[in-house]
C-alpha positions in Angstrom: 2.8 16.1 -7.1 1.9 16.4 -3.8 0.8 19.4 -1.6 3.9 19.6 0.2 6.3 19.1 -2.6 4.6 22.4 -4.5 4.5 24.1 -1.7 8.3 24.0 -2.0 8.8 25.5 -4.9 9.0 29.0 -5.8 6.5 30.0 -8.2 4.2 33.1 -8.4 1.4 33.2 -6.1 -1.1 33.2 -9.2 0.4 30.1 -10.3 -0.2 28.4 -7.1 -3.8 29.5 -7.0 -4.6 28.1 -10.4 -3.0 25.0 -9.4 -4.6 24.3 -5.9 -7.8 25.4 -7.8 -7.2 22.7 -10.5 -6.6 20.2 -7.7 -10.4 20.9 -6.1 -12.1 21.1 -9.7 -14.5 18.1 -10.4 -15.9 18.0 -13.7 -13.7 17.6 -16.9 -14.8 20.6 -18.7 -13.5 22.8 -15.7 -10.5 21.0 -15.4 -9.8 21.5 -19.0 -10.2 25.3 -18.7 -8.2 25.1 -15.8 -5.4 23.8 -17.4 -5.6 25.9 -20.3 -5.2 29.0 -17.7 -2.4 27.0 -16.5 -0.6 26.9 -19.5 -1.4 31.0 -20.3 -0.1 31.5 -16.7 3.2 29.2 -17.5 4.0 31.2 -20.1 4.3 34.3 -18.4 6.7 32.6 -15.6 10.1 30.8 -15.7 9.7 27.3 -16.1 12.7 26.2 -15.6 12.3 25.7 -11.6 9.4 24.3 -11.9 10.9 21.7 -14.8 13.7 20.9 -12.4 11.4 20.0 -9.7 9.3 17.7 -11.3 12.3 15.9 -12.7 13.6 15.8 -9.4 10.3 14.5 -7.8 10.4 11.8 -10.7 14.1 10.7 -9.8 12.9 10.5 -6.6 10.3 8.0 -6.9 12.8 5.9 -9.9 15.6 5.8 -6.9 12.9 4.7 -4.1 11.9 2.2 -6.2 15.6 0.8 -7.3 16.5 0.4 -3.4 13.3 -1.6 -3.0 14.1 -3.8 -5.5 17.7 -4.4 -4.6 16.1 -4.8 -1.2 14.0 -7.3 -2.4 16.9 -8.9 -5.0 19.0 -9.4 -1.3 16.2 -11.1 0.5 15.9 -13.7 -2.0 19.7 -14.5 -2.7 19.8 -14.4 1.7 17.5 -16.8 1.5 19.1 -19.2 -1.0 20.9 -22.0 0.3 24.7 -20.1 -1.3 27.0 -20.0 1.4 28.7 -17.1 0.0 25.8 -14.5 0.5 26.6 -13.3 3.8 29.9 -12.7 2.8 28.8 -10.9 -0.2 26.7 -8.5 2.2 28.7 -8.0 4.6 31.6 -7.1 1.9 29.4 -4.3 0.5 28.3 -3.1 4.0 30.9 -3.7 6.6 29.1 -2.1 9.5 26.8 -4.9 10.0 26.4 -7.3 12.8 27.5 -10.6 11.4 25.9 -12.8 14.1 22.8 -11.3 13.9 22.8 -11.6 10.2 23.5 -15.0 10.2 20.7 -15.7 12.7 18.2 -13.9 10.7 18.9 -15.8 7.6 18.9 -18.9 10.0 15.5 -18.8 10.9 14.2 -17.4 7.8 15.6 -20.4 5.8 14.0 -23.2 8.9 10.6 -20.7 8.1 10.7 -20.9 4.7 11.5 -24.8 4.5 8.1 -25.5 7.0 5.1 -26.0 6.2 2.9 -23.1 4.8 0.5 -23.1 8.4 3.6 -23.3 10.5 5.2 -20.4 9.4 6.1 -17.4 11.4 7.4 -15.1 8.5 8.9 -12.9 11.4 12.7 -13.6 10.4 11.4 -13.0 6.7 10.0 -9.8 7.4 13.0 -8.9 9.9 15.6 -9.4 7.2 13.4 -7.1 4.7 14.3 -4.5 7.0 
């Protein structure tokens, strides 16, 4: 977990210590102590903040990674000659500008259908944002 995440949670100060010390430890037999005072200093805390935040931090990174696959999972069916698409998207998100939509997928279809040197990939990027 990163530096900034731990740093959010509240845990004993002797907790943090071990862990930022564990994080600058090189060799494997002084990470393995380490983590053996990590454990003896976990059982003298609550854990169930600290439990909470790592399944949190692990949602997190699950839910990033769903969006960016129905991010990519849109791109593709945008880019497939069904007519029905754009009216698909813009159904599920009705705050989008059609026209510019439309172009977007325009483009990125004529890029896609040219030659490999002549692309652009601009529109194909574009409509990934």
């Amino acid at each position: 977990m990163p530096d900034a995440r731990l740093n959010d949670i509240a845990m004993p100060e002797r907790l943090r210590d071990a862990l930022a010390n564990y994080k600058s430890t090189r060799s494997f037999e002084g990470k393995r102590r380490q983590l053996q005072f990590i454990g003896k200093v976990m059982r003298e805390v609550d854990a169930e903040p600290l439990r909470e935040a790592v399944a949190e931090f692990q949602l997190g990174h699950a839910r990033n990674a769903l969006e960016l696959h129905q991010a990519e999972r849109w791109r593709t069916e945008l880019l497939s000659e069904d007519k029905d698409v754009v009216t698909r998207w813009v159904a599920e998100h009705p705050d989008t500008d059609v026209q510019q939509l439309r172009a977007l997928v325009r483009n990125a279809r004529k890029d896609q259908a040219a030659a490999p040197e002549k692309r652009n990939g601009r529109a194909y990027r574009e409509l990934f944002q």
